[in-house]
C-alpha positions in Angstrom: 0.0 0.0 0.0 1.4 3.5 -1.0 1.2 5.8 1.9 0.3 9.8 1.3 2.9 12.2 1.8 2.6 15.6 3.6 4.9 18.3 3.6 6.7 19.2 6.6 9.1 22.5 7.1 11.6 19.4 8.2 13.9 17.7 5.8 11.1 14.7 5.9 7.6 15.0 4.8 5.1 13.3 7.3 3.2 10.0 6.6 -0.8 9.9 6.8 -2.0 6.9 7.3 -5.6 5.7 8.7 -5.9 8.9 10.1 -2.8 9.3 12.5 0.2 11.0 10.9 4.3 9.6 11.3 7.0 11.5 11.0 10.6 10.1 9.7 12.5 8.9 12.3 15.7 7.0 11.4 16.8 4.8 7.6 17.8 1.0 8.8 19.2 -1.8 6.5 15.8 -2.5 5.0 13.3 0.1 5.6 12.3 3.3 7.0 10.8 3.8 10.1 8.5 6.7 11.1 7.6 7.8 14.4 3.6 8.2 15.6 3.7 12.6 15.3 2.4 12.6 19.4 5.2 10.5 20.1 6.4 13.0 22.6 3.3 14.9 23.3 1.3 11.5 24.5 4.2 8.6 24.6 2.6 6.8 21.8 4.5 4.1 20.7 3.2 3.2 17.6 5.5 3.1 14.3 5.7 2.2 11.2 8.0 0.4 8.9 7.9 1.6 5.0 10.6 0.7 2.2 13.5 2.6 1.6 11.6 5.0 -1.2 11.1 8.2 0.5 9.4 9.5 -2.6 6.9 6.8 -2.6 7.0 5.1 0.4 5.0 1.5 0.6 4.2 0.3 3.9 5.6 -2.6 5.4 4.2 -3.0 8.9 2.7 -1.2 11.8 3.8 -1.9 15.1 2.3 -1.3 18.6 -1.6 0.5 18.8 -2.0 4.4 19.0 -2.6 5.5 22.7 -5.6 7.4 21.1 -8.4 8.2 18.2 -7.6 8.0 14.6 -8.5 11.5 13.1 -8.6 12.4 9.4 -10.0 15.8 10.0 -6.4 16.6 11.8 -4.6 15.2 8.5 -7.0 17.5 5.9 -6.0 20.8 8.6 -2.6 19.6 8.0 -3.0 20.3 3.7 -4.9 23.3 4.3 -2.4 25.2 6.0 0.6 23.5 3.5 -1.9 24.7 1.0 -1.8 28.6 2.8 1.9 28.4 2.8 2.8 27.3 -0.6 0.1 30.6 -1.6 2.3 32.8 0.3 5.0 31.7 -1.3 4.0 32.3 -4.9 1.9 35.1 -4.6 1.7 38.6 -2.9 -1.9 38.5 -1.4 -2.1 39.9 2.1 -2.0 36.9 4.6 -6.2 37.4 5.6 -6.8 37.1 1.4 -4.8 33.8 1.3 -6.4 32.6 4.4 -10.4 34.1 3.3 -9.3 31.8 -0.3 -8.1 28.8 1.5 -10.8 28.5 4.1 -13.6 29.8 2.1 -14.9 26.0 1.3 -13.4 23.9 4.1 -16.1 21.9 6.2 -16.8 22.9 10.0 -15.7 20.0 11.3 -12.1 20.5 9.5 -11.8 24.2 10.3 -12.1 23.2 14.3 -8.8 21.2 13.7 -7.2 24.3 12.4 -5.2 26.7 14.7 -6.5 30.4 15.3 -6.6 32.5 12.3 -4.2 35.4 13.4 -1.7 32.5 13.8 -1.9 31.1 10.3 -1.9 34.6 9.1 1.4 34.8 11.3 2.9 31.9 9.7 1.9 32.6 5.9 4.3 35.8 6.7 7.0 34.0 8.3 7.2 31.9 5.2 6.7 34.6 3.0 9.6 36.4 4.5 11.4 33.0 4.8 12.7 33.6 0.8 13.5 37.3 1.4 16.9 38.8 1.4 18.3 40.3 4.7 17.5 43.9 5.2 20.2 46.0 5.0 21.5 47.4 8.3 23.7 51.0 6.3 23.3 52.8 3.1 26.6 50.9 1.9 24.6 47.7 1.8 22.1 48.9 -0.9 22.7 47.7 -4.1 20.9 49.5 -6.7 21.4 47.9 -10.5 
């Protein structure tokens, strides 16, 4: 089974699978193993074992059970706010347009899983100003061509 990828601002994307999400954890000899994402916020043990195709990983096995609910509302949050970010990064829409565009369609029950609007707005500007040169601190540092 081919697993969906999510992107992550890590050097991994994330796993979703069955509604719970993994994130990479370490390569061994024969396959990849990801870590349940509330690993360290609830001690769940639960990972899983993919092959050695980052790109398209296909799952192996799951080991151990989650220490709580599946939930595929939390994984579709997860794309929205990618979604905001990757807006923010090829357009120049004030954050509350990118977020009123993004949200505009999204079901009640996925919005709840989403965090507070003024921090998405905050983070489609973080990311926006991610790709921006540093501001100059003198009038030397201006380059004008």
């Amino acid at each position: 089974m081919v697993l969906e990828l999510i992107n992550s601002n890590k050097k991994y994307p994330q796993v979703a699978h069955k509604g719970f999400l993994y994130n990479f954890h370490k390569e061994c000899s024969n396959y990849l193993r990801w870590r349940c994402s509330k690993n360290s916020s609830m001690k769940c043990p639960c990972f899983l074992k993919t092959d050695l195709n980052i790109t398209k990983p296909t799952l192996i096995s799951v080991n151990n059970d989650h220490v709580y609910e599946s939930n595929e509302n939390l994984i579709s949050a997860t794309k929205i706010r990618n979604l905001m970010v990757e807006k923010a990064k090829l357009t120049n829409d004030l954050p509350a347009q990118i977020f009123a565009e993004v949200v505009s369609n999204v079901p009640r029950r996925i919005l709840a899983e989403l965090p507070k609007e003024e921090y998405l707005k905050k983070t489609i500007r973080n990311h926006r100003a991610y790709n921006d040169p540093p501001k100059p601190t003198c009038g030397n540092e201006i380059i004008i061509e």
